[in-house]
N, C-alpha and C positions, 0 to 999 in steps of 0.2 A: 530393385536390381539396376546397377549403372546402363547393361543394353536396354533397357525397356525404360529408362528415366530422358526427359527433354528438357534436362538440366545440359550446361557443357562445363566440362571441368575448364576453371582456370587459366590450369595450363596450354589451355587448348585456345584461347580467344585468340584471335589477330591484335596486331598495334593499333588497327581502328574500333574493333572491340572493345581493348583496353578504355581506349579514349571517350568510345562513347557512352561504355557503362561510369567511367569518372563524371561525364555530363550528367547523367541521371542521378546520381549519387549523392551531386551538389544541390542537384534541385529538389530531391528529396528530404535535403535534412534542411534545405532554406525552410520547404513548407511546416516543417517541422518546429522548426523554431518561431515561425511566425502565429502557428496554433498555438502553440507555448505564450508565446504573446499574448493572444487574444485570450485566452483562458484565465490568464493572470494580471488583466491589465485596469481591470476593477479593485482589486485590493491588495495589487503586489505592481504598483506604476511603476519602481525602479530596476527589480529584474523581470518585467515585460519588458523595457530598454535593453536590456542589457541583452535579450532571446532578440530582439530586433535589429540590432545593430552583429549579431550574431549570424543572423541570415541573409543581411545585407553584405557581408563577408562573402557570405555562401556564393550570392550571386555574380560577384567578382569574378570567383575562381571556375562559377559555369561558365562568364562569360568568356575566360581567357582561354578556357579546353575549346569551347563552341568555335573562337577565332584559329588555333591553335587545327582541329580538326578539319575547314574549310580550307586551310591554305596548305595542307597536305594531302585531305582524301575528298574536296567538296565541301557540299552544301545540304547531301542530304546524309544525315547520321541514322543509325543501325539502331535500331530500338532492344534494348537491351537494360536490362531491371536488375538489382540484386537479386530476385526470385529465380532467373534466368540461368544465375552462376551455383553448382554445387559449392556447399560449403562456403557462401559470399555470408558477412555477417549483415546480422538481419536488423530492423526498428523495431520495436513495439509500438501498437497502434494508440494514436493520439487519445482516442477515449480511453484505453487501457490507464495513460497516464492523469488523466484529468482526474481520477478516482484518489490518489494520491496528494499529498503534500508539495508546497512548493519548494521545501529545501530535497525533496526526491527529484523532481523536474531541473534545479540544480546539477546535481550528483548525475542524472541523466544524459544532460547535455554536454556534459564531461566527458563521461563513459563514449558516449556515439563519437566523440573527437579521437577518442583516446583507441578506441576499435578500431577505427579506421585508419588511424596514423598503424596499426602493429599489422594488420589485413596488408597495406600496400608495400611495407616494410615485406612483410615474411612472402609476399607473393615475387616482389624486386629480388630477393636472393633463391628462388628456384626458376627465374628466368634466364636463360643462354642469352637471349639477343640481345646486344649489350644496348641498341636503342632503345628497348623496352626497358630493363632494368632504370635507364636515367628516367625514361617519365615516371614509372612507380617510383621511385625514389623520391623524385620530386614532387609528386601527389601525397607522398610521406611527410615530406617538407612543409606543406600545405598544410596537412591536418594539425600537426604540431604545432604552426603556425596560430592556428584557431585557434587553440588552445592560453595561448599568450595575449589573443587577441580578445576572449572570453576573459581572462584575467584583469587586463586594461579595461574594458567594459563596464567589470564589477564595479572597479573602484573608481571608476567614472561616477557612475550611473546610484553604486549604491555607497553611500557616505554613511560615517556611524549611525547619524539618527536614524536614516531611510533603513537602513538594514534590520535595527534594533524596534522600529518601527513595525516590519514587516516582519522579523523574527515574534513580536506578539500576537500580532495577525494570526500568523502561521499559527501558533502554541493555543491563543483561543478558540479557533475556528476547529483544533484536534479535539480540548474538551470538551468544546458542544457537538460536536457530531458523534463524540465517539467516547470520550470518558464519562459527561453526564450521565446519557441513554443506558450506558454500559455498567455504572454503577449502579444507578436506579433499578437496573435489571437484577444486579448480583443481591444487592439489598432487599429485593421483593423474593427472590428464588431461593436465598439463603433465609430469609425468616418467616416469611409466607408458610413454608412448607411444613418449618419446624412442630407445629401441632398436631397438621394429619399423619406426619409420618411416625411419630411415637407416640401421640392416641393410638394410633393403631398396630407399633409394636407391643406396648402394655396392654392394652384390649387382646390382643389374639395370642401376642410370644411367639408368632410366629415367622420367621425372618425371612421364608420368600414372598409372603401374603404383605408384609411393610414394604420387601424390595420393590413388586409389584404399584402397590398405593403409591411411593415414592416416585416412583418412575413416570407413572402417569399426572401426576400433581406436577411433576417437573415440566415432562415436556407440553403438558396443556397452560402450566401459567409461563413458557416461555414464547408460546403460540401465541398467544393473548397480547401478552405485555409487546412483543413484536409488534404486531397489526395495529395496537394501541398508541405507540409510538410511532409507526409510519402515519399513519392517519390523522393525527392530533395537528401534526404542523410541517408544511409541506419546505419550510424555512426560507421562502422568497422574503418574510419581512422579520424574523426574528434572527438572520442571520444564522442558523443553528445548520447549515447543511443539508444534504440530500436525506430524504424520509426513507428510503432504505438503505442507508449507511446505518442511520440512529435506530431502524427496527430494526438488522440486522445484530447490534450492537446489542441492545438490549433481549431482543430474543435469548439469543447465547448465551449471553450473561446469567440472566433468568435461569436457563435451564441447569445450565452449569454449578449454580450456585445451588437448585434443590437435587440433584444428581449428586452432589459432594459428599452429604448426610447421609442418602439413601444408596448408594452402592455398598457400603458396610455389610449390609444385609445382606449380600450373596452369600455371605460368612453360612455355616448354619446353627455353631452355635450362639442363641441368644442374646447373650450378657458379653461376649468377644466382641460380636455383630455391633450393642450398644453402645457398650464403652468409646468404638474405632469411631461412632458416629458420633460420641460425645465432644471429644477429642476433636474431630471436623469440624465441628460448628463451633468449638469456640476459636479455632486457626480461620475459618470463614468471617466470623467477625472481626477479628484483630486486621483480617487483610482489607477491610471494608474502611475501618478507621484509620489504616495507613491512605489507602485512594484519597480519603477524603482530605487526609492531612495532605497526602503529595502534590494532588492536583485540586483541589477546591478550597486551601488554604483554610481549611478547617483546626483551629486548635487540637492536634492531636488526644490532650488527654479529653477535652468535652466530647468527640465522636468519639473515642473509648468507651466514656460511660454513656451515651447516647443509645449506640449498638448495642452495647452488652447488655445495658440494662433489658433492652425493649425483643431482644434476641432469649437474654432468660425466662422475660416475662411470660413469650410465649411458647417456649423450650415448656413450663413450667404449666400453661394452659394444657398443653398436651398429654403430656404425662398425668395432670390430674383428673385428666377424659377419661383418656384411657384405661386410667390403674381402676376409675369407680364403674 
C-alpha cells in the first residue's frame, strides 16, 4: 500500500532530488559496465573495451550532474537510489548477468540506455516546473547520447575479425556448457531408458506399473548423469564452463528424454499407450541427429543411422525381455 510504502513517487522528488538520484544513476550503470568489463575481458578483449569506454562516459555525465549540483544546492547531495523512487526502472544484478552470453550482455547494455533515455523522457512530460522538465530532458538527451556513443565504440573497438572472433567464442563456449552436456543427457535419457520401460510394458501389459518404472528410471538417470557432469570437470582448464550450467543441462536433458517414451503410459489402454511411445522415440531420436548435425557438425545422415540404429537395438533389447 502507497501509505505504509518508503518509496516517494516521482512526482514528488524536488529539482535536487531529481539531480541527485541522476548522480546515482550514472554511477550505477558506470559500475555496471565496468563489471561487464571485468567478466569479459578474458575471452571477449574488444567488447570488454567497448563496456569500458562505456562507463567512462558514465563518469563524465556524473561528473557534470555532481558540478551541476554544487553550484545550485552545494556540496553535499541527498542520497537517493532507484530503489528509493516508485516505479524507477531497475538493473539486474551483475551475477544474474555473468550466467549469460556476451551477445545478452550486449543487448543489455543497450536495453539499460534505452530505459533510461524513455524513464527521463515520460517523467519530463508529467512535470509542471518548466526547470525540471529541461534537466529530464536533457538527462534524456544524455542517455540517447550513450547510445551513439556505444555504437561508435563497437565499431572502434570491435572490427570484423575481433567481432567474428568473439562471435565463435561466444557460439563455442554455448556448446560446451550447454549443448554437449545437454545432448549427452537427451541421448542417455532417450535410450538408456528404452529397455526398462517396455521390458516392463511386455512383461506386466500394465501401463501404470511401466508409467511408474519410466518415471523413476527417468528422474534417477537424470540425478545421476547431473551430479556426474558437475563433478567430472569443474572447467578451469577444459574451457567447457560452470559445472552446474553443464549438470543442470544434462540433468534435464536426461530426464526429459526418458519421460518422453514413458508418459504415453498414463493412457490405460495398452497397445494406444505403446504405439504413442513408439511413435516418441523414434521423434526422440531424429531430434538427437538433428542436435548433432546443427551443433556438433555431425554428418547428419551418419548420426541418423548411428541413433536409430543403437536406439532400435535397444528399443528391441526390451521388448525381447519383456515379451519372454
Amino acid at each position: 500500500m502507497r501509505l505504509f510504502s518508503q518509496q516517494r513517487r516521482f512526482s514528488d522528488l524536488t529539482e535536487q532530488e531529481l539531480i541527485a538520484l541522476a548522480i546515482s544513476n550514472e554511477e550505477d550503470d558506470a559500475r555496471i559496465f565496468r563489471n561487464y568489463a571485468d567478466l569479459l575481458r578474458e575471452e571477449y578483449p574488444g567488447t570488454a573495451k567497448v563496456f569500458e569506454g562505456m562507463a567512462a562516459e558514465e563518469d563524465e555525465h556524473r561528473q557534470s550532474l555532481i558540478d551541476l549540483h554544487v553550484e545550485r544546492f552545494g556540496k553535499t547531495i541527498p542520497l537517493i537510489r532507484r530503489e528509493h523512487v516508485a516505479g524507477a526502472y531497475t538493473r539486474r544484478p551483475v551475477w544474474v548477468m555473468q550466467t549469460l552470453g556476451v551477445e545478452r550482455m550486449r543487448e543489455e547494455a543497450a536495453d539499460m540506455e534505452r530505459s533510461a533515455e524513455r524513464f527521463y523522457r515520460a517523467a519530463a512530460e508529467r512535470t509542471r516546473d518548466a526547470a525540471t522538465r529541461r534537466l529530464l530532458g536533457d538527462l534524456a538527451a544524455a542517455e540517447a547520447g550513450h547510445q551513439d556513443t556505444a555504437h561508435a565504440l563497437a565499431q572502434e573497438h570491435l572490427d570484423p575479425d575481433t567481432r567474428e572472433s568473439e562471435d565463435f567464442t561466444a557460439r563455442r563456449r554455448f556448446i560446451l556448457t550447454w549443448v554437449q552436456p545437454g545432448l549427452a543427457g537427451l541421448m542417455d535419457g532417450s535410450v538408456s531408458t528404452l529397455a526398462p520401460i517396455f521390458a516392463t510394458a511386455f512383461a506386466t501389459q500394465d501401463t501404470w506399473t511401466t508409467f511408474l518404472v519410466g518415471l523413476a528410471a527417468s528422474v534417477g538417470a537424470g540425478i545421476s548423469m547431473g551430479f556426474t557432469e558437475a563433478a567430472s570437470d569443474d572447467g578451469a582448464l577444459s574451457g567447457r564452463g560452470s559445472p552446474i550450467k553443464r549438470g543442470v543441462a544434462s540433468g534435464v536433458m536426461t530426464t526429459l528424454g526418458g519421460l518422453g517414451h514413458a508418459l504415453p503410459y498414463l493412457i490405460p489402454d495398452f497397445w494406444t499407450a505403446t504405439s504413442i511411445a513408439v511413435v516418441v522415440v523414434f521423434i526422440e531420436l531424429w531430434a538427437i541427429a538433428w542436435i548433432q548435425n546443427r551443433f556438433m557438425e555431425t554428418p547428419f545422415f551418419r548420426a541418423a543411422f548411428q541413433v536409430v540404429l543403437g536406439g532400435a537395438l535397444v528399443f528391441a533389447a526390451g521388448v525381447l525381455i519383456g515379451s519372454g
